[in-house]
SEVO-712073 format. One line per 4 residues: their letters; for each residue x, y negated, z of C-alpha. Coordinates in nm, 2 decimals. Layout:
a) X Y Z; ...
END
This chain:
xxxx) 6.43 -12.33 7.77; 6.82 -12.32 7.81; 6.99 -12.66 7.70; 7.34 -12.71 7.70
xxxx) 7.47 -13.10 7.70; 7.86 -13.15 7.64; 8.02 -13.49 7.65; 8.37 -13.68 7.71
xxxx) 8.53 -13.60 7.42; 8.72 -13.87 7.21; 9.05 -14.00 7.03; 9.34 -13.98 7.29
xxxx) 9.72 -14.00 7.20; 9.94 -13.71 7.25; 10.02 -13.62 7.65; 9.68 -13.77 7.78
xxxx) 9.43 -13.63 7.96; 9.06 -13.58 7.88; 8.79 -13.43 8.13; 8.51 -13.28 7.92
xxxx) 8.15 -13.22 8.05; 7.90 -13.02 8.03; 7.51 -13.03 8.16; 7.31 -12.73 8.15
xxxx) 6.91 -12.77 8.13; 6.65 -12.52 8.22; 6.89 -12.31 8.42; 7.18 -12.27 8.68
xxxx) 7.53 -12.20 8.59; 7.56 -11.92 8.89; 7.29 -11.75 8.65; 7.51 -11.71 8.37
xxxx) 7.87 -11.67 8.28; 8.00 -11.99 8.13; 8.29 -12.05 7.87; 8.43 -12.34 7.67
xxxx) 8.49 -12.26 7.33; 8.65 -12.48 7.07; 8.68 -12.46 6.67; 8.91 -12.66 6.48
xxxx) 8.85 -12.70 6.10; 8.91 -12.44 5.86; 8.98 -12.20 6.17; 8.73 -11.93 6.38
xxxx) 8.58 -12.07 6.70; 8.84 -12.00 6.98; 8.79 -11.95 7.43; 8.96 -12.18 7.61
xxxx) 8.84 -12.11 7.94; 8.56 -11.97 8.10; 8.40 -11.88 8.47; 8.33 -11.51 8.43
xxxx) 8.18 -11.37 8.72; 8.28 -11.66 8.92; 8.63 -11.61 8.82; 8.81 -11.88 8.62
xxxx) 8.99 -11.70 8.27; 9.18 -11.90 8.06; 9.33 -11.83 7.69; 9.67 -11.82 7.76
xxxx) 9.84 -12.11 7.59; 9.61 -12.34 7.78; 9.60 -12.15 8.13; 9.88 -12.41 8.26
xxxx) 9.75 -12.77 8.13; 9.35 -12.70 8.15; 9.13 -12.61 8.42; 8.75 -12.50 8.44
xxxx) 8.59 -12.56 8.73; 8.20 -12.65 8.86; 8.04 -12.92 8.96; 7.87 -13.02 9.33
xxxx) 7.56 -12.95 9.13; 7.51 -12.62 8.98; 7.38 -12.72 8.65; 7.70 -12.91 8.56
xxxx) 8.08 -12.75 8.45; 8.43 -12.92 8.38; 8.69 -12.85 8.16; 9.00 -13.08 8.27
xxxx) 9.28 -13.12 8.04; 9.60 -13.27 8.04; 9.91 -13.28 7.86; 9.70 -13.28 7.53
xxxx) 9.84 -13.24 7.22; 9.75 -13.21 6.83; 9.72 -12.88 6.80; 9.40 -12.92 7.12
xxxx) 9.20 -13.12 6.83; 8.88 -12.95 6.75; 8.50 -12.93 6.84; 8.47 -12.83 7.21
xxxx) 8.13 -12.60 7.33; 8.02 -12.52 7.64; 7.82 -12.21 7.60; 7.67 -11.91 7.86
xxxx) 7.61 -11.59 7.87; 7.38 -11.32 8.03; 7.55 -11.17 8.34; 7.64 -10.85 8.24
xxxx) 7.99 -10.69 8.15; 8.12 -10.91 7.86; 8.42 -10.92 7.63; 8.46 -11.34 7.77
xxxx) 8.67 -11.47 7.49; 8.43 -11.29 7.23; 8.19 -11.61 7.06; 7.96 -11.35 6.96
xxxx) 7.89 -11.26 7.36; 7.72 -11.59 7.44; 7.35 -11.69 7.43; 7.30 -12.05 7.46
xxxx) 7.55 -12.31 7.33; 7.53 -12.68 7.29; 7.59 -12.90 7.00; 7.98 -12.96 7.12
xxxx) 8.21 -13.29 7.13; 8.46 -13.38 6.96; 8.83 -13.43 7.06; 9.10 -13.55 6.89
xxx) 9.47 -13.57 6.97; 9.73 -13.80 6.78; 10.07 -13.77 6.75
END
């Protein structure tokens, strides 16, 4: 069974930098596509970024202060940001999807996500 395992989320101040993780069980990333998602409250789950046929995609306010990127180990996945500000705070998932031709920033694409981490940015 698919698993999904984010963590380093947290309370950071304005401009620093938090590298989030994520651990997939039962599986291997280079089986799926991969995506971080992230929902703030009172708003619709957003992408952030994503590995999509082993191609990083990125929303595009974010594409130039966070990066996706894999692990030695091919059951684990990044997301590296920096220059964080308010705005960034919300719930962040890590979630796959089936290989097959996907519309990548669509939630409603992805098969397996995990229970997500929280970040939060003051001012």
């Amino acid at each position: 069974q698919v698993q999904l395992a984010e963590s380093g989320g947290g309370l950071v101040q304005a401009g620093a930098s938090l590298r989030l993780s994520c651990v997939l069980y039962g599986g291997a990333f280079n089986s799926y596509h991969m995506a971080w998602f992230r929902q703030a409250p009172g708003k619709e789950r957003e992408f952030v970024a994503g590995i999509i046929w082993g191609s990083t995609k990125y929303a595009d306010s974010e594409k130039d202060r966070f990066t996706v990127s894999r692990g030695n180990r091919d059951n684990t996945v990044y997301l590296q940001m920096n220059s964080l500000k308010p705005e960034d705070t919300a719930i962040y998932y890590c979630t796959v999807a089936f290989l097959a031709q996907i519309q990548h920033a669509s939630a409603s694409q992805y098969a397996y996500w995990g229970r997500g981490t929280q970040v939060t940015v003051s001012s």
